[in-house]
N, C-alpha and C positions, 0 to 999 in steps of 0.2 A: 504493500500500500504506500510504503515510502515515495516512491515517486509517481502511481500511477495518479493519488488522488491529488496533487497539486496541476501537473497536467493539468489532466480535465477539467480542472477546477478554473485555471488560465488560461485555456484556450474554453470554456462557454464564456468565464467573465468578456477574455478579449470579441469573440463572436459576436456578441450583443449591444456589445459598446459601439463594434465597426457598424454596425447597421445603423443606431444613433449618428454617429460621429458622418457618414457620408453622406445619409437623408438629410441634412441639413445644411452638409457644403453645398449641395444641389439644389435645393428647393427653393432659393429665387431665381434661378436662370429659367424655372419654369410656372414664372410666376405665383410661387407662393400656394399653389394649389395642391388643394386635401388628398388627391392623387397621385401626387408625388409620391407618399409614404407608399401607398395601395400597390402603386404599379413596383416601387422598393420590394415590399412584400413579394412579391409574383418573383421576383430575381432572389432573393433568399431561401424562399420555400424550394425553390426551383434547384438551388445550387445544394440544399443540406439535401435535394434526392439523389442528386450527383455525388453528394461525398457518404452518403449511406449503400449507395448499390456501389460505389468505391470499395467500400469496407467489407460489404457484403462479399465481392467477387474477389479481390485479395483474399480472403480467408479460404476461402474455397480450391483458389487457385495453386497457392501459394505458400510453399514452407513457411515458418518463421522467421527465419533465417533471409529469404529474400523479399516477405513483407517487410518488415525492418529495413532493409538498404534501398529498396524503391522506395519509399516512403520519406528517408532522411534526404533522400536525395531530391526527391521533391520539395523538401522543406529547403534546401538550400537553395534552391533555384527560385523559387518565391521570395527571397531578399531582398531579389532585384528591381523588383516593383517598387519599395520602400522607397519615401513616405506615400502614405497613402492620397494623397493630393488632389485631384481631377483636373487635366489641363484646360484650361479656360478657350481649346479649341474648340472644346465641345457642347459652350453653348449655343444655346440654338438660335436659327433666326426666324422662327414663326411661320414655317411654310411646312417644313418636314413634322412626321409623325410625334410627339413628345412623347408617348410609353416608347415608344420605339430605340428612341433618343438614349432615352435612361436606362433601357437593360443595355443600351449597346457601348453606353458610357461604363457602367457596375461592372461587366466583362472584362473590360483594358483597363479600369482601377483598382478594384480589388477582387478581379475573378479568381486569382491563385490563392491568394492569401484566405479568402472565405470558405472555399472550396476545401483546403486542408484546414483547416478550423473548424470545418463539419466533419468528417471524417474523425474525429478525434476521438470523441466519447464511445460511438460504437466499436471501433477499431482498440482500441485500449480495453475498453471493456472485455474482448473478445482474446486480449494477450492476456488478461488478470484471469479471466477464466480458466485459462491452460496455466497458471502461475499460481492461483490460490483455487484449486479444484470442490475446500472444502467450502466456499465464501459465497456470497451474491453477489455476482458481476451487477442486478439493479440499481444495488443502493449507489452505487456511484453513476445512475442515469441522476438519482433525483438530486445527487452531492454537483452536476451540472447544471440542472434547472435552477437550482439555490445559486448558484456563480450566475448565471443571466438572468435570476431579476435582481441580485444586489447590482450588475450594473443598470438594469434598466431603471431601479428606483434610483440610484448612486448620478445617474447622468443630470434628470431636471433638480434634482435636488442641492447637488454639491457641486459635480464638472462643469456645466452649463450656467451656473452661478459666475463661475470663478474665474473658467478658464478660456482663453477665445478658442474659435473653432480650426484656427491654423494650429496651433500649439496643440490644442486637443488631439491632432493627425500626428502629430510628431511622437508624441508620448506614446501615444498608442502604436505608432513603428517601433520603438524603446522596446517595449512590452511585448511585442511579436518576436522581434529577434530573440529577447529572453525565452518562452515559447519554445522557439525552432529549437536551443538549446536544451530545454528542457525536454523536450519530444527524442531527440537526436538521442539523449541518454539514455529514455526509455527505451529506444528503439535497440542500443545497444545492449542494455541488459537483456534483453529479449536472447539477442544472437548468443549472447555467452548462456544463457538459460539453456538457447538449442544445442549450444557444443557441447553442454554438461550431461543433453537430455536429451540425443536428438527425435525420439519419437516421443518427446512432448507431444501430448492434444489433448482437445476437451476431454473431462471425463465420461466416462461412457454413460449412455442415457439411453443405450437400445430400445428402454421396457418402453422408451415412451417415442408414440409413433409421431412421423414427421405430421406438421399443419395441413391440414387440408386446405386446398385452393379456393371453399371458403370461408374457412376461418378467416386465411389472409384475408380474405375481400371483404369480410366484416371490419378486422385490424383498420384496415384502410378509410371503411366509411366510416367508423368512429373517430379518426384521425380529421378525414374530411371534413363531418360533421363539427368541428371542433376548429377548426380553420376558419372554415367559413364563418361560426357565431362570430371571434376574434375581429375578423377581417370589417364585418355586418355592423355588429357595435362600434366599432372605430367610425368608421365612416356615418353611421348614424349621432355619433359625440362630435367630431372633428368638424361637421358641415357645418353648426352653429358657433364655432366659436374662434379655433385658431387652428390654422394645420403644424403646430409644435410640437415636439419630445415628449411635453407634458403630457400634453392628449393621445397621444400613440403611446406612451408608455403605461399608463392603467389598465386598458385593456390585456394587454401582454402580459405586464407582469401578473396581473387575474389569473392570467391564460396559464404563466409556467409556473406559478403556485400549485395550481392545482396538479400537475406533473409530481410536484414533489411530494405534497402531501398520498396523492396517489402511489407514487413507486417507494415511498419512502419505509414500506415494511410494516408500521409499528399501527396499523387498522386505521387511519384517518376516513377513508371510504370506507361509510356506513350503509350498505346499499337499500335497505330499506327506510332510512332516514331522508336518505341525497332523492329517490327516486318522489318519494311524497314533497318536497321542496322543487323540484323539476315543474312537477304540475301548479304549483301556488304560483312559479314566479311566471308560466308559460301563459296564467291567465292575468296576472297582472303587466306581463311585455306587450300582449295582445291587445290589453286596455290601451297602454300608453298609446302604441301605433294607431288605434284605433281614434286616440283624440288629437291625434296631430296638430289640429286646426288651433287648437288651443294650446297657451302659453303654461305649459305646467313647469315653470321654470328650471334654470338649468340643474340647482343643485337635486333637486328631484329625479330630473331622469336621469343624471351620472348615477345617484343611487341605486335606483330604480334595474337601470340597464347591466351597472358593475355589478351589484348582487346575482342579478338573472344569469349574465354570462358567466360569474366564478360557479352556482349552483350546475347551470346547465354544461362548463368545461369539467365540473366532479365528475357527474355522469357517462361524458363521454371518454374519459381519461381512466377515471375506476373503472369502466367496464374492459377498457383496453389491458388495465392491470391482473383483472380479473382472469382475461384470456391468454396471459404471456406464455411463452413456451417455455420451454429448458434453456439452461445456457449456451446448450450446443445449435440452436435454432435464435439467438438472439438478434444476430446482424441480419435473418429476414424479417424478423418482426421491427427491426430498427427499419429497415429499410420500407417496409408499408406504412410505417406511422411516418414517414418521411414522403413517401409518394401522398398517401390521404391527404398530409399537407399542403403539399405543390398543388395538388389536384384544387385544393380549398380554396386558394390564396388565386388558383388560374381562375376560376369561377367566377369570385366577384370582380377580379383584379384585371380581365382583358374580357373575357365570356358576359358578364352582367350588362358593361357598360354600352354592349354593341349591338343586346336582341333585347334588354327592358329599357322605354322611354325614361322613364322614374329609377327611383334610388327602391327596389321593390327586392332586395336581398336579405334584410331582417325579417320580411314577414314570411318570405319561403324560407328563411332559415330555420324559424321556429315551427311551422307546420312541418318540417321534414324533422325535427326534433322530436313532435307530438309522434309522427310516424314511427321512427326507430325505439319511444320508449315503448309505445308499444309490443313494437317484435322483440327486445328484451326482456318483455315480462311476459314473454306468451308461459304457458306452463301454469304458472300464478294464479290465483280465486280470482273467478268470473269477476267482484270487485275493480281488480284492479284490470281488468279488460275492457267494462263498463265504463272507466273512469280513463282509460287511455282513451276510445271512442270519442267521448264528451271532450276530451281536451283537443283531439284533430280535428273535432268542429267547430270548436274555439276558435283554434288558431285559424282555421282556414276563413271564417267567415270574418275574421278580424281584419286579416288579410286584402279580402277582396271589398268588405268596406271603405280599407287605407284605399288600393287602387280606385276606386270607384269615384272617393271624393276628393284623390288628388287630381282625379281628370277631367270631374266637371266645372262646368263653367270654362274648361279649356277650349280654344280655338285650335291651337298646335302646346306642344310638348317636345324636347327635343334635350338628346345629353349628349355628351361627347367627354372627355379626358377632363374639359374645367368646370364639369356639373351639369347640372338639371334645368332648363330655362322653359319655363311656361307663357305662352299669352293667353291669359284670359279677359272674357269679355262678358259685361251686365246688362241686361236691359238692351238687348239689339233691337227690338222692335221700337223704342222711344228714340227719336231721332238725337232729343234735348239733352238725356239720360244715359244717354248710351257712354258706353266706359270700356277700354279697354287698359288691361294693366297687363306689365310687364314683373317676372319674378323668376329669381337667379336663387336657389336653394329655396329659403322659407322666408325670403325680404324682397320686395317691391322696389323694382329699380326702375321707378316710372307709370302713370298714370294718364292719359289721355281722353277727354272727350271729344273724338276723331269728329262726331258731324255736329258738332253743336258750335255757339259762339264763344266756345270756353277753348276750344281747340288750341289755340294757340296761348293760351295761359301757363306758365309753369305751376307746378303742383309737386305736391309729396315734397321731399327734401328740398326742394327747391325752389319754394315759392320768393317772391320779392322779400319779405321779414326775415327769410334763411341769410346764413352767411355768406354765401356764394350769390345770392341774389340784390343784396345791400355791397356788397364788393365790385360786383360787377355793375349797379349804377351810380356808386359813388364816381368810381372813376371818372366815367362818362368822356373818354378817348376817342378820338376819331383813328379811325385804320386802326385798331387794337388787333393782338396778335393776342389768342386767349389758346391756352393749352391744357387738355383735362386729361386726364388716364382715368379712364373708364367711360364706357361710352353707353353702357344701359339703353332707353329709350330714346337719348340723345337732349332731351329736358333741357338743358342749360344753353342747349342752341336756339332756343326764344330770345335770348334778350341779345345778340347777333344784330348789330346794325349794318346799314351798306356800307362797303370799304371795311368792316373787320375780315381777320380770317377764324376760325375757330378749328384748332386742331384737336380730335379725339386720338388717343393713345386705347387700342383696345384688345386684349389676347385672344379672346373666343370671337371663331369668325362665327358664328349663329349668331349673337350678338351683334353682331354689323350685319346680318343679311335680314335679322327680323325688324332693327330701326328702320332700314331704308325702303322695308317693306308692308309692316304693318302697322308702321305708327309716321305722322306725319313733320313730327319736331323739325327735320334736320332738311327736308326739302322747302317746308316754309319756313324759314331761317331766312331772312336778308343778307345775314354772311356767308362768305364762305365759307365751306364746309370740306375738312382735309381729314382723314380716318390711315391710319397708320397700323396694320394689323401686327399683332405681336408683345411681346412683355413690356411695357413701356420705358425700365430704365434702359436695357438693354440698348431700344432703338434710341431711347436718347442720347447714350453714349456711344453712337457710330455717327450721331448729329451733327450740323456745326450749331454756335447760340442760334435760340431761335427768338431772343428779345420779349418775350413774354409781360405782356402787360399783369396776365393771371396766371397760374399754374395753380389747376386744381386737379385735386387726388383724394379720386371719390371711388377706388376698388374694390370694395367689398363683395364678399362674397356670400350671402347669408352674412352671419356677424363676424368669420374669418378674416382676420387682415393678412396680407401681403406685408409681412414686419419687414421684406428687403427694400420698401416703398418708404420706411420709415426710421432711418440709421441716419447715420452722421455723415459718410459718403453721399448715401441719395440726397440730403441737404443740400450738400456741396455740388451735386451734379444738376440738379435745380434752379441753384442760384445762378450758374453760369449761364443756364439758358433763359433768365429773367431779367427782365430790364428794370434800370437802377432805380425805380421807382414804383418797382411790381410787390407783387404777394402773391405768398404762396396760400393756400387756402386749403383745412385737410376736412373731408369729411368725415368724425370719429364718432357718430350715434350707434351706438350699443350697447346690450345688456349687460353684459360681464366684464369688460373690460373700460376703466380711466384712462382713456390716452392722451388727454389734457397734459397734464405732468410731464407725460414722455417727450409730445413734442416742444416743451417748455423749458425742459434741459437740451435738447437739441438746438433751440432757438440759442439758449446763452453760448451754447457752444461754437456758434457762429455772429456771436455780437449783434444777434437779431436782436435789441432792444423792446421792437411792439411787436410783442405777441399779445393776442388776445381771444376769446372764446364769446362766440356769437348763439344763444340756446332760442330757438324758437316752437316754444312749448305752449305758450297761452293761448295764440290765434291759430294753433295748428296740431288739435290733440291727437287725431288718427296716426298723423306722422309728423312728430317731435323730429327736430334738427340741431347738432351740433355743428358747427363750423369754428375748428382753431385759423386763426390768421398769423401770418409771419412776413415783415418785410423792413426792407431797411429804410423808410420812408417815415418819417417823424410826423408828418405831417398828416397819414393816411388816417391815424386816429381822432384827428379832429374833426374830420369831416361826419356831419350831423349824421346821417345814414348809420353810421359807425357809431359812433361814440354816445350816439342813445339807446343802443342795443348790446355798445359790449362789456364783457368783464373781464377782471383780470384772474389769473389762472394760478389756482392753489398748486402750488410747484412742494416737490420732492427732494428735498437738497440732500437725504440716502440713497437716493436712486442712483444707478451709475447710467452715461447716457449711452444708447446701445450705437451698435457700431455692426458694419458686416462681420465681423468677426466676434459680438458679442451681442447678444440680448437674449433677454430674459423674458416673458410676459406674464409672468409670475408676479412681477412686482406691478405691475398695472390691473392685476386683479379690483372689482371693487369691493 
């Protein structure tokens, strides 16, 4: 045990951390979107089946003696990669595929090093087997699961605090090479094991007959099943809030909690305990889904959802425990709870997003839950058969309620890589009445009364008393250059005089196909109208200035920010395309997160002077607006528009200000 349990204990800690540590270098080159992690996911899952059927066919294949020397030798060659970095060739410029982008970036970055960093556990496990015959090769699955979620908890809590996200690459090379080291010895005592021993192997387990083809395929869909809730809940947490560590990390560590408590020997699966908790939380997930429409606030559904999925990952992870082979059958059962995975993680992760219009993988996830608890209790009093029944038509009809009212009142529905975008429309028959709205996850990015005399009013966020709307007539510029990232309905191109231009900054080309098609903002505009498709800082940093009277940054995604939209770089890349007498203008109206503060140490850190915070709450209760303002213009606060509408911004003087290499959104919590 002397060296097998620090290995594996090093290589899951380092595992877990790489998957942190590169979703994050990456996740503003593709705008900041909750799919970044997902489609991560999809190349992880993917590669720990790569280094489990690794492990698997080595063993099988191969003495000990030449597992060991393939294997260090591979570890040496993997060096070469060090640091783990991502060349900045490979960001994108908004034309090409972006899942595509990012497994094919994770491949040439850290395809070796992950790859042998899966391999680990099973592969070791399967030398400790043939080295300690009388022992549990499992306990040291769960002594791995325990090493990847102390980093997954260990990252937003302490590394992510502390350290930036360049340094954090470098460390964690530190740590690899250690690793390789530490592997390379093991490997070695192995060989000296075989010259001492050469027909070392498993101990014998005749009496007990190899897995049927489908046990495996049960292995598998519990694995599956189990992937998928992970993958389902994430993305049903991560849409409203921030695509960050924080939020990918709860579910996960949920997730490999329950591995441990499961493989970890000492009865933590309780199966008739876990399996009556299955059903309580399957009707209370089905509730939640079911009231969508309503704000059952956040801290409720992280509750809500984190209990359901550590409940519902018991079940399908004790039952996996329940069904393990002998040790001499481990690297295939390693290897199907590794395929179940990939399979999980390919499902919602590239398969959901291209045959369901909607985000509609939590409520199939749960009715195929209801399904499986059933076939694991078949056997059981007619009770608990009756009461599997009742709960598949729970879920099912919960399900098809969620579908049902996320699509009425829809015109079109359409998703792609940066979410879910709906038109909906009220009152078609009332010429006066008639409404159509625009919504990007579960927020309104635009409201229209297309035939009436209101058509061309701005609305929602945006009305004249908003920040952006008092900013852009204070001014009152002739030939203004106005520059926004995010192009929604296009709303803010009402107030667009002859001789301005208005340039939209916008990632999602649905987005620009449904403004210029189903809403009329940006054709009846007076100004011109210039749309720039792709991640906004990106294109702005291939720009030359563009003298910007305004620069507004109104991206949201649902209540998700784009945090690479809001660092001390993007500042600086901002100002230079603003003219000496411009403002920047952020729109930060959300439930969970203060970003006042944030951007208010940002402001001092570029000797912004007036900042200030524009709420328009009282003449506008359906849709309350923030707008922070920034500029170096001394004067802009005097003017009446302003200065009877704003205030000044309760600032954070413990906050550090974040930076591309550092932020937190922890600390903007409210």
């Amino acid at each position: 045990m002397l060296l097998y349990s620090p290995t594996i204990f090093l290589s899951a800690f380092l595992l877990f951390l790489l998957q942190l540590i590169i979703a994050k270098q990456i996740l503003p080159w593709f705008g900041g979107s909750a799919a970044v992690w997902t489609t991560c996911l999809v190349f992880f899952q993917s590669v720990l089946l790569l280094g489990y059927a690794y492990s698997d066919g080595i063993t099988r294949w191969f003495s000990l003696r030449r597992q060991s020397i393939i294997h260090a030798v591979l570890l040496v060659l993997s060096l070469a990669l060090l640091p783990i970095i991502p060349d900045a060739s490979w960001k994108p410029t908004g034309a090409e595929n972006p899942a595509l982008r990012i497994l094919l970036l994770l491949t040439a970055t850290i395809g070796l090093p992950f790859f042998l960093l899966s391999t680990t556990s099973p592969l070791l496990q399967s030398w400790f087997a043939r080295a300690c015959p009388d022992k549990s090769p499992y306990r040291l699955f769960a002594l791995s699961n325990l090493a990847s979620m102390i980093a997954l908890l260990g990252y937003p809590l302490v590394i992510e605090r502390w350290i930036g996200a360049i340094t954090q690459a470098r460390f964690w090379s530190l740590g690899y090479a250690a690793f390789a080291i530490l592997c390379c010895a093991t490997a070695w005592r192995g060989m000296r094991s075989t010259a001492v021993n050469p027909t070392m192997q498993l101990p014998d387990q005749s009496h007990e007959p190899p897995p049927t083809f489908f046990t495996q395929l049960l292995w598998a869909a519990l694995a599956a099943l189990g992937s998928v809730l992970l993958l389902a809940v994430t993305n049903h947490l991560t849409q409203d809030v921030a695509s960050i560590p924080l939020l990918w990390v709860l579910p996960l560590s949920i997730y490999l909690l329950t591995f441990i408590l499961c493989f970890d020997g000492r009865g933590w699966y309780q199966r008739d305990i876990i399996m009556s908790l299955v059903g309580v939380m399957l009707v209370i997930m089905s509730w939640c889904l079911a009231q969508y429409q309503f704000d059952l606030g956040f801290i409720l559904q992280i509750s809500i959802f984190s209990d359901g999925l550590f409940v519902s990952c018991m079940f399908c992870h004790g039952e996996l425990n329940r069904l393990r082979p002998a040790p001499r059958h481990l690297t295939r059962f390693y290897l199907m709870i590794s395929l179940g995975g990939a399979i999980g993680a390919l499902l919602v992760g590239i398969i959901a997003p291209n045959i369901f219009s909607g985000v509609y993988e939590l409520p199939v996830a749960l009715a195929s839950l209801a399904a499986l608890w059933i076939y694991q209790m078949r056997g059981a009093r007619r009770l608990y058969l009756v009461a599997g029944v009742c709960l598949l038509l729970i879920t099912v009809s919960a399900s098809i309620f969620k579908i049902v009212m996320f699509s009425s009142k829809a015109k079109l529905i359409t998703r792609n890589f940066y979410g879910v975008v709906r038109v909906l429309e009220n009152d078609p028959g009332d010429a006066d009445h008639f409404q159509r709205t625009l919504t990007d996850g579960t927020t309104v990015h635009g409201e229209q009364f297309p035939n009436g005399r209101y058509s061309r009013v701005p609305s929602t966020y945006y009305t004249a008393n908003s920040g952006i709307g008092r900013t852009l007539n204070a001014l009152g510029q002739k030939n203004a250059r106005v520059g926004i990232i995010g192009l929604g309905a296009g709303t803010i191109a009402t107030y667009g005089k002859r001789g301005d231009v208005y340039r939209f900054y916008e990632i999602n080309p649905s987005v620009i196909e449904i403004a210029q098609r189903d809403f009329s903002y940006l054709k009846d505009s007076a100004a011109k109208i210039e749309i720039v498709l792709g991640d906004a800082r990106l294109n702005l940093e291939r720009e030359p200035s563009q003298q910007f009277i305004v620069l507004a940054v109104d991206a949201f995604s649902s209540d998700a920010i784009p945090v690479h939209l809001m660092t001390r770089e993007a500042i600086s890349l901002y100002l230079k395309h603003l003219a000496p007498e411009g403002v920047l203008a952020f729109h930060i109206t959300n439930k969970s997160l203060d970003l006042a503060p944030v951007l208010q140490r940002l402001a001092d850190a570029h000797d912004l002077k007036t900042a200030c915070i524009i709420e328009d709450r009282k003449d506008n209760k359906q849709y309350p607006s923030e707008w922070v303002l920034l500029t170096r213009s001394i004067n802009f606060l005097e003017v009446d528009k302003i200065r009877n509408a704003a205030s000044a911004i309760q600032s954070r003087p413990d906050s550090r200000v974040w930076t591309d290499d550092f932020n937190n959104v922890i600390q903007a919590l409210k």
